[in-house]
C-alpha positions in Angstrom: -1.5 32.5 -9.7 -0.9 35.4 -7.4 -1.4 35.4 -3.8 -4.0 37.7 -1.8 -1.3 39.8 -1.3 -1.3 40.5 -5.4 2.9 40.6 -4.8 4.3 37.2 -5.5 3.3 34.8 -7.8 2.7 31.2 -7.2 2.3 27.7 -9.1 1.3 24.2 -8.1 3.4 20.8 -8.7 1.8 17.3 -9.1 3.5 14.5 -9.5 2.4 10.6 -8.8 3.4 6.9 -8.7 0.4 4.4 -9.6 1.0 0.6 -8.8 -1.1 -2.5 -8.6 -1.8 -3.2 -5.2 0.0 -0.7 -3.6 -0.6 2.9 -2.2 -0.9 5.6 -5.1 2.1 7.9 -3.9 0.7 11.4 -4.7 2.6 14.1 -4.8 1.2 18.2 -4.8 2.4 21.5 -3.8 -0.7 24.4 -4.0 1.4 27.1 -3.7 5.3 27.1 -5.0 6.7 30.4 -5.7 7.2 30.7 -9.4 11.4 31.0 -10.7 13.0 32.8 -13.3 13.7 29.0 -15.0 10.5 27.5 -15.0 12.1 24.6 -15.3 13.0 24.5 -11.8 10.4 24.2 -8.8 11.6 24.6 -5.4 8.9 24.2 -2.8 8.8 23.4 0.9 10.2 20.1 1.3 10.4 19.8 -2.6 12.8 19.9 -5.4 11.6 19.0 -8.7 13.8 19.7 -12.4 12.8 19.2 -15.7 15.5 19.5 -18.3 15.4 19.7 -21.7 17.9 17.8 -22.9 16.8 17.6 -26.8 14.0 19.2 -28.4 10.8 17.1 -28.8 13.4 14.2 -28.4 14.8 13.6 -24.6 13.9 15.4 -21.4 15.3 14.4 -17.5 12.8 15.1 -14.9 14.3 14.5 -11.4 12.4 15.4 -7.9 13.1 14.6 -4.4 10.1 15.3 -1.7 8.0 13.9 0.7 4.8 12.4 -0.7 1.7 10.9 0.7 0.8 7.3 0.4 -3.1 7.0 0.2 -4.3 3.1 0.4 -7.6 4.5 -1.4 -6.4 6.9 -4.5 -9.6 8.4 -4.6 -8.9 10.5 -1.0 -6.3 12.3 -3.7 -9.3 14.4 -4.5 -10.0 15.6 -0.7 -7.5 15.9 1.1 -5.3 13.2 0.6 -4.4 12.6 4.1 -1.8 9.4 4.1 1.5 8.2 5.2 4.1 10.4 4.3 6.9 8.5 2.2 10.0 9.9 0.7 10.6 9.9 -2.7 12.6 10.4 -5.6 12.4 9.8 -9.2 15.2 10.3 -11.7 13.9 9.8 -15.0 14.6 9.8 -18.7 11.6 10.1 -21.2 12.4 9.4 -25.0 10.8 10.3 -27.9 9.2 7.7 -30.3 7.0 9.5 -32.8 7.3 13.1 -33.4 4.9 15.1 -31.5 1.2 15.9 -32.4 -1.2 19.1 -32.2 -3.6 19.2 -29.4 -5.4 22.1 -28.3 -3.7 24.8 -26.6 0.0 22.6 -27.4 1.1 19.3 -28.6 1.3 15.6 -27.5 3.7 13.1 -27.7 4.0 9.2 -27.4 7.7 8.2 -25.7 9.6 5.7 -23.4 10.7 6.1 -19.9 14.1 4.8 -18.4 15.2 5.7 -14.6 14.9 4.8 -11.5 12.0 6.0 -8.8 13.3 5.9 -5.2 10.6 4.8 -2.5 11.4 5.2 1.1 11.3 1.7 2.5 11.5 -0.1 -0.8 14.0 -1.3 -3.4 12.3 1.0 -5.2 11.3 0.9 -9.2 13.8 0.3 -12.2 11.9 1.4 -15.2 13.1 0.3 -18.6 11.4 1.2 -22.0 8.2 2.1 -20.5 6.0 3.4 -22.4 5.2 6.9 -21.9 2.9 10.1 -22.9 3.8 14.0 -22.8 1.5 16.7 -23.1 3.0 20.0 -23.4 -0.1 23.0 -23.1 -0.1 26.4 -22.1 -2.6 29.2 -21.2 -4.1 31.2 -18.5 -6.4 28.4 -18.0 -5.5 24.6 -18.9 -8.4 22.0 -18.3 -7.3 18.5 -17.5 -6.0 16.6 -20.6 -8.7 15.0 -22.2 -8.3 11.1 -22.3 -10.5 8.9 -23.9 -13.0 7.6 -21.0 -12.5 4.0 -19.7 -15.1 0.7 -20.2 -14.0 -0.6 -17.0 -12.6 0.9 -13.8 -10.7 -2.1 -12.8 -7.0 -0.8 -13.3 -4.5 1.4 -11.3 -5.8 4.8 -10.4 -4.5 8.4 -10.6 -6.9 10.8 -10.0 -6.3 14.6 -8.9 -8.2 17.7 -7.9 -6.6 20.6 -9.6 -6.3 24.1 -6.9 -9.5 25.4 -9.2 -11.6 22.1 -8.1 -11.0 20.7 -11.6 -10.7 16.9 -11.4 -8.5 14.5 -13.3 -9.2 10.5 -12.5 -7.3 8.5 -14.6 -7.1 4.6 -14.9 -4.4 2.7 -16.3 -5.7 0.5 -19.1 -4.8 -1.8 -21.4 -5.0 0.7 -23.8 -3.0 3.4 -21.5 -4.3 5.9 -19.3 -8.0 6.3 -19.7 -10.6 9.1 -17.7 -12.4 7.1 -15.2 -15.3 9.7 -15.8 -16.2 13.6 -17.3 -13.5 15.9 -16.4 -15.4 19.1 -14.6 -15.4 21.4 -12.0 
């Protein structure tokens, strides 16, 4: 994205941490100027990496940033006004089947190991979680398309992409289901 000025181009970072019966901890940056490694985004308040450290077999993502804590998710698609709460996560993500074709990229099923870091807590040791990439890209990417949910009874993630664009994801049994249509 470019700003009105047309001079400097920008991204957006989104990041979150869904429990049960807690706060979703939501994370976005509308505007981050855009690096020479895209690998590395650098915003106010916000450092985020994501390292490859084998192809389509391990990556580290690492942040550190203030966050808003939002007692109902769904005020992620306004505008999430919350307690602000540090956090952190330093993460390992593992392949465990090789990766698939989607449209516009590839998917690909994985575990998580790390540790994310939550101001006031002892914070969350994650060991052989399971875990899902999506890797897309394009001058336009919708929301990933997730099969849609029975019941709306499980943690929530939802968030309102800078074009309006919503994702509202619940955590199944199943994994990470669309609470509803994706639109604008």
């Amino acid at each position: 994205m470019v700003d009105e000025s047309g001079a400097r181009p920008h991204g957006w970072y989104w990041a979150a941490v869904a429990r049960p019966e807690a706060p979703l901890i939501h994370v976005a940056d509308w505007s981050v100027p855009l690096r020479s490694d895209p690998l590395l985004v650098k915003g106010d308040g916000l450092w985020a990496e994501h390292t490859c450290d084998a192809p389509m077999e391990q990556w580290t993502v690492a942040n550190e940033t203030y966050a808003t804590a939002l007692d109902d998710p769904g005020d992620a698609l306004g505008r999430a006004y919350g307690a602000p709460t540090a956090v952190a996560f330093d993460l390992e993500w593992y392949a465990t089947a090789p990766p698939q074709s989607v449209a516009a990229g590839y998917e690909q099923t994985g575990v998580v190991h790390g540790l994310v870091e939550l101001a006031g807590t002892a914070g969350l040791q994650l060991r052989e979680v399971p875990a899902h990439r999506w890797h897309r890209w394009g001058d336009r990417l919708d929301p990933v398309p997730l099969p849609e949910a029975f019941a709306h009874a499980g943690v929530r993630a939802p968030f309102a992409f800078p074009d309006g664009t919503v994702a509202d994801w619940t955590l199944t049994p199943d994994g990470w289901r669309s609470r509803r249509e994706s639109g604008g």
